[in-house]
LUMZA-788220 format. One record per residue (C-alpha): residue in three letters; residue number from 0; z, x, y. Coordinates in steps of 0.1 Angstrom, whole numbers, always signed. Layout:
> ALA; NUM; Z; X; Y .
...
***
This chain:
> UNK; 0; -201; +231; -113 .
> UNK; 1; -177; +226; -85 .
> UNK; 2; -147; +204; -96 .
> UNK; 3; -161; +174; -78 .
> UNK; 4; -190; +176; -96 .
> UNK; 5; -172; +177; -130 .
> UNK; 6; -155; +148; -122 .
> UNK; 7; -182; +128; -117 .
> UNK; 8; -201; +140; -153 .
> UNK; 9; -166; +129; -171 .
> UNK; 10; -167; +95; -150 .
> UNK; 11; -203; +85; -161 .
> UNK; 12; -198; +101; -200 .
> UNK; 13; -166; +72; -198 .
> UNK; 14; -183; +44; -184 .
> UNK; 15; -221; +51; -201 .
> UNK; 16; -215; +20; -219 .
> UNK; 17; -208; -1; -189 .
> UNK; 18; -227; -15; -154 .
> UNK; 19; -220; -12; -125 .
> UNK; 20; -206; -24; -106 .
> UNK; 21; -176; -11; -120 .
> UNK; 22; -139; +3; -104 .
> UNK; 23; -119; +28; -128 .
> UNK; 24; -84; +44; -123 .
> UNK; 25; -82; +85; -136 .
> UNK; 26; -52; +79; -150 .
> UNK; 27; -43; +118; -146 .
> UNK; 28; -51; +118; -114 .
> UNK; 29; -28; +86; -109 .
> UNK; 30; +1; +100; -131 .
> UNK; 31; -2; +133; -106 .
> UNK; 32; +3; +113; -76 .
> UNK; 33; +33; +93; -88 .
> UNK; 34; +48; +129; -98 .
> UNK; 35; +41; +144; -64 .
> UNK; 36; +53; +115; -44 .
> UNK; 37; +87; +121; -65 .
> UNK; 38; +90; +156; -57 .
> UNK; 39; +84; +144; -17 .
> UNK; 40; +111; +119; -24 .
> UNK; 41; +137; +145; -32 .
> UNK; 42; +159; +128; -53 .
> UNK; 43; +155; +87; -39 .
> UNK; 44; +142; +66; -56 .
> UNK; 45; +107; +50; -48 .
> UNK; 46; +97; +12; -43 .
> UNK; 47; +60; +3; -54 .
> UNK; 48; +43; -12; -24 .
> UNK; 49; +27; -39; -46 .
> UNK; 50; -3; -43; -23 .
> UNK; 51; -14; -8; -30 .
> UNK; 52; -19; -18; -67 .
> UNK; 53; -22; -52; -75 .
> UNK; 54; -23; -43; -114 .
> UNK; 55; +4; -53; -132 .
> UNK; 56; -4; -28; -164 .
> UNK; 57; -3; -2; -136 .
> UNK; 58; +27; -14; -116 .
> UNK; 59; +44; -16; -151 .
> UNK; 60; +33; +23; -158 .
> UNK; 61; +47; +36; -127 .
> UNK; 62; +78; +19; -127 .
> UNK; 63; +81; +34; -160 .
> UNK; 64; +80; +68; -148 .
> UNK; 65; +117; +82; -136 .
> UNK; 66; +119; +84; -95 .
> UNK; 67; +105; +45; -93 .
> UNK; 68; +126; +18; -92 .
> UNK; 69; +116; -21; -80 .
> UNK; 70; +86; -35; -65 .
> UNK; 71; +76; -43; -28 .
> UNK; 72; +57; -76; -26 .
> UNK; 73; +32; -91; +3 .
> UNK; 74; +35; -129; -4 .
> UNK; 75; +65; -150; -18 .
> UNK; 76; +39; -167; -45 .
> UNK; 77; +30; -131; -54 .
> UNK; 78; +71; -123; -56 .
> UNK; 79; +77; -153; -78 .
> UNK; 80; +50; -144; -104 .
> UNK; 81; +60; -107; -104 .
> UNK; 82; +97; -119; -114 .
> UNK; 83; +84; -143; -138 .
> UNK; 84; +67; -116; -152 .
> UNK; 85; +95; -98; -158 .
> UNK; 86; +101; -77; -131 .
> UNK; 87; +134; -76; -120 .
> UNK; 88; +137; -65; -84 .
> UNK; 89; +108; -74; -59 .
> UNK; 90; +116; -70; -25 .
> UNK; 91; +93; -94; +0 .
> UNK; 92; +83; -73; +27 .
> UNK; 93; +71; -98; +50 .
> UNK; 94; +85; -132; +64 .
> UNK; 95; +71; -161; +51 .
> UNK; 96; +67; -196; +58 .
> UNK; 97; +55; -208; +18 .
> UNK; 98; +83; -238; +20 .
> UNK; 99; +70; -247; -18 .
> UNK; 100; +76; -212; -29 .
> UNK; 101; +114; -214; -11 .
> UNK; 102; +123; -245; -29 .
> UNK; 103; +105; -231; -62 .
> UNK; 104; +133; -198; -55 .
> UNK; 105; +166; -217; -46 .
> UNK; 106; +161; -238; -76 .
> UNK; 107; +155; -209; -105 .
> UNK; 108; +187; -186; -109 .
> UNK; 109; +164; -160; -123 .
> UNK; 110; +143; -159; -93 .
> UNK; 111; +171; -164; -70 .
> UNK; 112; +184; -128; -87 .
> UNK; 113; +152; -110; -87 .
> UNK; 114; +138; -121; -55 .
> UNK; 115; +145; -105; -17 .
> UNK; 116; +134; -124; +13 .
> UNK; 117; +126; -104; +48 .
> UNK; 118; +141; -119; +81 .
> UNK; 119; +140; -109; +113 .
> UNK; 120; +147; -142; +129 .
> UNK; 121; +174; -171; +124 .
> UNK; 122; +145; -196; +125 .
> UNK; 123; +135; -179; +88 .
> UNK; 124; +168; -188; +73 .
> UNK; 125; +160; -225; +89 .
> UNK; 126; +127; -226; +72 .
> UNK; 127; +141; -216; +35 .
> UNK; 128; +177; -243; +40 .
> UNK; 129; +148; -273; +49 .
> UNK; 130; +131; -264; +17 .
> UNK; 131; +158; -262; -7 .
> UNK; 132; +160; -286; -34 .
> UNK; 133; +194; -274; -45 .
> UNK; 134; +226; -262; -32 .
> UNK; 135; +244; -232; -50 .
> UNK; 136; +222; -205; -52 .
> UNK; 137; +220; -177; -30 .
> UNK; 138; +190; -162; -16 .
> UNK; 139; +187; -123; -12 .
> UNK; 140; +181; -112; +29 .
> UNK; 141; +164; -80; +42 .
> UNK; 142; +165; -78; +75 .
> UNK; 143; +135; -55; +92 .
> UNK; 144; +141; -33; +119 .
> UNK; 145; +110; -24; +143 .
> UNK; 146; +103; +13; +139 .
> UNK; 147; +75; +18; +171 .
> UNK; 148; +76; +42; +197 .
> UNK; 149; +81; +29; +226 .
> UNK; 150; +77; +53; +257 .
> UNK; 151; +82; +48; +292 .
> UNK; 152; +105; +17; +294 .
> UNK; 153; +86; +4; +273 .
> UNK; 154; +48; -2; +286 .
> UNK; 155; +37; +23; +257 .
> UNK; 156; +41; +8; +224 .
> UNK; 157; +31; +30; +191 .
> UNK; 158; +34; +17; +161 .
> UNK; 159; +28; -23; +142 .
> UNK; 160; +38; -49; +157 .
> UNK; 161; +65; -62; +132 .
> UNK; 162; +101; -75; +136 .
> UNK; 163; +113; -83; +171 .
> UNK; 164; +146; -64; +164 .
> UNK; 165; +148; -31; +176 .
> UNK; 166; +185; -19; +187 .
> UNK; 167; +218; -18; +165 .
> UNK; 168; +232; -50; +187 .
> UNK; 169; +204; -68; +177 .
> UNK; 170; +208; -61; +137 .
> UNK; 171; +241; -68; +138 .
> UNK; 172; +243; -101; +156 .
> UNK; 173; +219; -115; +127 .
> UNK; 174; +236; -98; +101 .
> UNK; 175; +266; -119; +112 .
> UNK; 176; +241; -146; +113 .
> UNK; 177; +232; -143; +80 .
> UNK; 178; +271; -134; +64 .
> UNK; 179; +283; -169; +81 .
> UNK; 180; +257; -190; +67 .
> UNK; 181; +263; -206; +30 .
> UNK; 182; +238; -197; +9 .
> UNK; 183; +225; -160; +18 .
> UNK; 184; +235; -128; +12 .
> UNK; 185; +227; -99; +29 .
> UNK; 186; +215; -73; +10 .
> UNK; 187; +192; -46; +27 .
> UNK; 188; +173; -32; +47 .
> UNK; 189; +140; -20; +55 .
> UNK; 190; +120; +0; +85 .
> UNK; 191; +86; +5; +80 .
> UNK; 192; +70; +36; +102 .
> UNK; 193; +34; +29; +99 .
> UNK; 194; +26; +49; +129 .
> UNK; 195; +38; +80; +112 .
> UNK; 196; +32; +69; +70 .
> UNK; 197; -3; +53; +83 .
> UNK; 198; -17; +75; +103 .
> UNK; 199; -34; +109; +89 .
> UNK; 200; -23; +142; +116 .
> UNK; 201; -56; +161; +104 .
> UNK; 202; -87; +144; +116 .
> UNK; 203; -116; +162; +107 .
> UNK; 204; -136; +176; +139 .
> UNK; 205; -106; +165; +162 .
> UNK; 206; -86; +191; +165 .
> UNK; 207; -68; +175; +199 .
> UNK; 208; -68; +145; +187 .
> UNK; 209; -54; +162; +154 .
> UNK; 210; -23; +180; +176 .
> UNK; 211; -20; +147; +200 .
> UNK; 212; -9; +129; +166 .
> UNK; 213; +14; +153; +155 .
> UNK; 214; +28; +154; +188 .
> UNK; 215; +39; +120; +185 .
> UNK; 216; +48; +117; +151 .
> UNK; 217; +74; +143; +156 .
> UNK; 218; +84; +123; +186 .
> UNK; 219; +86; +89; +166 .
> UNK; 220; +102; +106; +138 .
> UNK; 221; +130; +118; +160 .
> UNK; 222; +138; +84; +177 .
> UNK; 223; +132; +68; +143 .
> UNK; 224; +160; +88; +124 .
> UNK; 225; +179; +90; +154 .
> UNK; 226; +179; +46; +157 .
> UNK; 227; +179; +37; +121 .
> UNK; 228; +214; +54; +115 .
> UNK; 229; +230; +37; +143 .
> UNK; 230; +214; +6; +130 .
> UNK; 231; +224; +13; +94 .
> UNK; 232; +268; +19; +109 .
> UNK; 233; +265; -12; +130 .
> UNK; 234; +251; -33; +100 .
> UNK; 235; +274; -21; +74 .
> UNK; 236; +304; -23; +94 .
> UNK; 237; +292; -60; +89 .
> UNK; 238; +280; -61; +54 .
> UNK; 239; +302; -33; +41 .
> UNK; 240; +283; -37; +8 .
> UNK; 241; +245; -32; +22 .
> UNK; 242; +227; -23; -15 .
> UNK; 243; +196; -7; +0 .
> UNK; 244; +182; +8; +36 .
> UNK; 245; +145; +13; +26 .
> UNK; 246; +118; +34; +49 .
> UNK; 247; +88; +51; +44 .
> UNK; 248; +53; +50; +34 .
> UNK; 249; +30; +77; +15 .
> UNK; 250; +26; +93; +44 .
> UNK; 251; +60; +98; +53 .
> UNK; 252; +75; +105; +25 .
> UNK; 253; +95; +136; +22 .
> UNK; 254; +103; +131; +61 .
> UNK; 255; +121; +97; +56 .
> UNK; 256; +142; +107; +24 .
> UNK; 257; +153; +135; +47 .
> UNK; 258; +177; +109; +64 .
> UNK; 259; +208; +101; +51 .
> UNK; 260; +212; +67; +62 .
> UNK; 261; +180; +55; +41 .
> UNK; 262; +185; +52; +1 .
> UNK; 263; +150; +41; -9 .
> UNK; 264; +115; +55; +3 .
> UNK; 265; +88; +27; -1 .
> UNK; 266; +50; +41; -12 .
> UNK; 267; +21; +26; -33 .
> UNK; 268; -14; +41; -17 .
> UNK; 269; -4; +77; -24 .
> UNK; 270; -7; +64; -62 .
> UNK; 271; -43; +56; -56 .
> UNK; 272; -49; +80; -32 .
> UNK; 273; -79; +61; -10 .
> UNK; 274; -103; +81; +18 .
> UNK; 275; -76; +65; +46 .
> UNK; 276; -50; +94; +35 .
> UNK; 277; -70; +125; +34 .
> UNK; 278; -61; +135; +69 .
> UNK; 279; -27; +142; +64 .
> UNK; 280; -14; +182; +68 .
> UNK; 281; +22; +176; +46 .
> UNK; 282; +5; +167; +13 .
> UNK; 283; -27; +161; -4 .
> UNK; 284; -33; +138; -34 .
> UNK; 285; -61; +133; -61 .
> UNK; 286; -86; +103; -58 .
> UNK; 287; -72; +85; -87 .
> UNK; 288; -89; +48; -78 .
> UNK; 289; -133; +49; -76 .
> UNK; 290; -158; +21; -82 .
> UNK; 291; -193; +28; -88 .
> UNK; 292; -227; +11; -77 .
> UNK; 293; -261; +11; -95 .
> UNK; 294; -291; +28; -80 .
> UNK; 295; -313; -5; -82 .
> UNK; 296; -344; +10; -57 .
> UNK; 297; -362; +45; -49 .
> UNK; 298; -377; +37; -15 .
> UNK; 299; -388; +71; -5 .
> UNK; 300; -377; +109; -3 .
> UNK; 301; -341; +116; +5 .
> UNK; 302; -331; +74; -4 .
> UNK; 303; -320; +55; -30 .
> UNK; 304; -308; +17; -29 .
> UNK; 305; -275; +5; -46 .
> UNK; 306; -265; -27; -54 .
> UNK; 307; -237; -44; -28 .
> UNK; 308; -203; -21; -18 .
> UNK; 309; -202; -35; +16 .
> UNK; 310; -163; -37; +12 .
> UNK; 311; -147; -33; +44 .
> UNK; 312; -112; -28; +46 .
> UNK; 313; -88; -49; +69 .
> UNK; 314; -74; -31; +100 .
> UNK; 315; -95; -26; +134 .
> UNK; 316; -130; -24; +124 .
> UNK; 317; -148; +9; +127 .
> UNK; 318; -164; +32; +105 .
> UNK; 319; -132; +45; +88 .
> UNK; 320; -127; +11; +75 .
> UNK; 321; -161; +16; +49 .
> UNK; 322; -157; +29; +14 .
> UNK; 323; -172; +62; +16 .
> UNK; 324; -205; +74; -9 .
> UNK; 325; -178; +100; -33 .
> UNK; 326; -200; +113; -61 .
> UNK; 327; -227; +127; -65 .
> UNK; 328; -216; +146; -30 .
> UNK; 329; -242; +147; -2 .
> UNK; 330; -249; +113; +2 .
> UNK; 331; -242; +90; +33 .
> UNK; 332; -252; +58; +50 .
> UNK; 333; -279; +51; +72 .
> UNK; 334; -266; +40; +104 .
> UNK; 335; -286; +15; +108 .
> UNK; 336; -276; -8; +76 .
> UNK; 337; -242; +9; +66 .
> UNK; 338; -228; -6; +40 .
> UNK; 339; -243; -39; +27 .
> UNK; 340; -233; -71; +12 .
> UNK; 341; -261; -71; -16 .
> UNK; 342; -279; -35; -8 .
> UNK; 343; -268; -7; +13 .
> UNK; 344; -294; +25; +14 .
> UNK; 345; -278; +60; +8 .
> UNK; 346; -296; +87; +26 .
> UNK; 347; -295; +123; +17 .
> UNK; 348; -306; +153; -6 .
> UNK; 349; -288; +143; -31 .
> UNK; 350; -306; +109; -38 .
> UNK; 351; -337; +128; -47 .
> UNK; 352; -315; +134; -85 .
> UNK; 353; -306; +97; -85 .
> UNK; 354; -327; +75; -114 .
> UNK; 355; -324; +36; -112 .
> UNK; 356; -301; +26; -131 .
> UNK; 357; -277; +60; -119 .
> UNK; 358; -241; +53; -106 .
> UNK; 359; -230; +61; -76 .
> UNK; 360; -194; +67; -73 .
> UNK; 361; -175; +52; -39 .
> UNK; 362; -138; +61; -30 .
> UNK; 363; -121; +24; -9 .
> UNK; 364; -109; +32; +24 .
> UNK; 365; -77; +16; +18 .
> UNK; 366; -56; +11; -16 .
> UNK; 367; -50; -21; -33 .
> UNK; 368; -78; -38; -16 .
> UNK; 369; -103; -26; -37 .
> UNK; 370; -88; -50; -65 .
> UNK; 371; -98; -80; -49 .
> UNK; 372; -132; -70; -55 .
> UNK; 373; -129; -62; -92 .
> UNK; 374; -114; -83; -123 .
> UNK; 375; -107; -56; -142 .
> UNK; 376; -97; -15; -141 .
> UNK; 377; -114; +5; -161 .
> UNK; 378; -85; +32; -173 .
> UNK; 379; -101; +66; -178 .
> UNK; 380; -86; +95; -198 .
> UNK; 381; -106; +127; -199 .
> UNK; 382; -142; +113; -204 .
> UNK; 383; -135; +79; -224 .
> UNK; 384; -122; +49; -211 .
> UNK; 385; -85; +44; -233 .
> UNK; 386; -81; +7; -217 .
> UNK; 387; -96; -19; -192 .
> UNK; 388; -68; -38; -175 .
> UNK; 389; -68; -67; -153 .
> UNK; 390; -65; -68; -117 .
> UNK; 391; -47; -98; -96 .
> UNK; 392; -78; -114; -92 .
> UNK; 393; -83; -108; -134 .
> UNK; 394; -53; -127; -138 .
> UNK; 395; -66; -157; -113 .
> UNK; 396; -43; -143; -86 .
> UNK; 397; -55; -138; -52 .
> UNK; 398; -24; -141; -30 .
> UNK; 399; -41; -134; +7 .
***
């Protein structure tokens, strides 16, 4: 029995009881990922990309593993309910314009200490002063610095397109910005290299395309270090106090905690380990997040028929955006339906094994996106499931 195989006997003895559709988290698997993205980290602590989890019980298990410390959010409502949750630093990682959430912050000292807003523009700090309902409190700033490539004067860009500020002048002028206005304080902050933490250097069948990316990763990684610690002197000799420079992604990890200028790696897929981060030649992780289908039709020799899993993930739209069929192995789409809203036909050997009623195990292409399909997470240990948690969406919380 080939270890894939195994798995997937243990994941249908665990969920026997249940139908699918159902998502489950091997909890060993997760627990293995958090401990290799520590050893990557090298001594730095890690920030929980939120996003990449959206499960409180899990976010709370991580954080309570040593190596992790503080959350990254994706909204400000999503910020405020973390911290009134209990957790204690969440770092926004986006700007936002949510002028009730603003006035909800600068009126709650709680909040107002748990809470870190991301700027990259004066008109920011504008939005969050029109929306205060009190003076007196001071609201945590990040500023974000923009990590692409950017080659040939600039007419090739690689990388999100994200903060407008790029060079140390720029980073310092709004740091001033920010340490003359009443009210703020700057406290961090944060480069996110997508292009290099994103992007898997292993394609499979591409080996130029393969070598092209590693080509310019090592390139953006360069200019990347090379920037950031000139950004990182020219802030603090503004903000002598700077608590945090935070960088990274799962991808990137033991790269950016090479530098000396960042004190903080930011990750949350590698904990979940989707199909999107596979193609990556500096570490390998264990699917830890599945959901399964039910084999609902038979309609001929090498088909079966399960119910929905047309879950695309966000990003530009192309076949590495579908969940992939995981378990039993050999199965695969058929081109012309792909992966359906209500039914999506599985083509392959393999289906000739499958009874109605079977599960078929998928893996997400991306991480925390899965949850918004699912109200709960079935927790499996071994071959039972120990716990079923709640999702966002379990809790009424859809934030985006």
């Amino acid at each position: 029995m080939t270890p894939r195989a195994a798995d997937r006997a243990r994941y249908d003895r665990a969920t026997a009881h249940l139908d699918a559709p159902v998502a489950i988290v091997d909890l060993e698997a997760f627990d293995a990922n958090a401990d290799d993205l520590v050893r990557r980290a090298a001594g730095k602590p890690i920030r929980v990309a939120s996003k990449s989890v959206r499960c409180r019980a899990l976010l709370e298990r991580v954080l309570a593993r040593p190596g992790f410390a503080g959350l990254m959010s994706f909204t400000l409502a999503e910020s405020v309910w973390l911290a009134r949750a209990g957790f204690e630093d969440v770092l926004l990682a986006y700007p936002s314009a949510d002028r009730a959430g603003f006035a909800e912050l600068t009126s709650d000292p709680k909040l107002a200490g748990a809470i870190t807003v991301m700027v990259d523009d004066p008109a920011q700090l504008d939005l969050v002063d029109r929306a205060r309902e009190r003076d007196g409190l001071e609201v945590r700033v990040c500023l974000e610095l923009d990590t692409s490539l950017q080659l040939f004067g600039g007419r090739v860009r690689v990388g999100a397109r994200r903060s407008p500020l790029r060079s140390p002048a720029q980073l310092a002028e709004l740091a001033r910005s920010v340490a003359r206005r009443p009210g703020f304080r700057l406290v961090g902050l944060m480069a996110y290299e997508g292009h290099v933490a994103g992007v898997g250097d292993a394609v499979a069948g591409s080996p130029l395309r393969s070598r092209a990316i590693r080509l310019m990763q090592a390139a953006a990684r360069k200019e990347l270090a090379a920037r950031r610690a000139e950004v990182v002197r020219a802030v603090r000799a503004v903000v002598p106090d700077l608590e945090f420079v935070n960088g990274g992604g799962t991808g990137s990890v033991q790269h950016t905690a090479a530098e000396a200028a960042v004190t903080e790696i930011a990750a949350g897929s590698g904990l979940y380990v989707p199909r999107l981060f596979d193609n990556y030649t500096s570490f390998s992780g264990r699917p830890a997040a599945l959901f399964a289908q039910p084999v609902v039709r038979r309609p001929g020799v090498g088909v079966v028929t399960v119910l929905g899993g047309g879950y695309p993930a966000s990003g530009a739209a192309g076949p590495d955006r579908l969940p992939v069929p995981y378990l039993p192995e050999g199965l695969r789409y058929d081109p012309q339906e792909g992966a359906g809203e209500v039914q999506t036909p599985l083509l392959g050997s393999a289906a000739d094994d499958l009874l109605i009623g079977d599960k078929v195990w998928f893996r997400h292409a991306k991480a925390g996106e899965l949850c918004e399909r699912f109200e709960e997470l079935q927790l499996v240990e071994g071959d039972r499931v120990t716990a079923a948690v709640p999702t966002y969406r379990g809790e009424g919380r859809t934030f985006l």
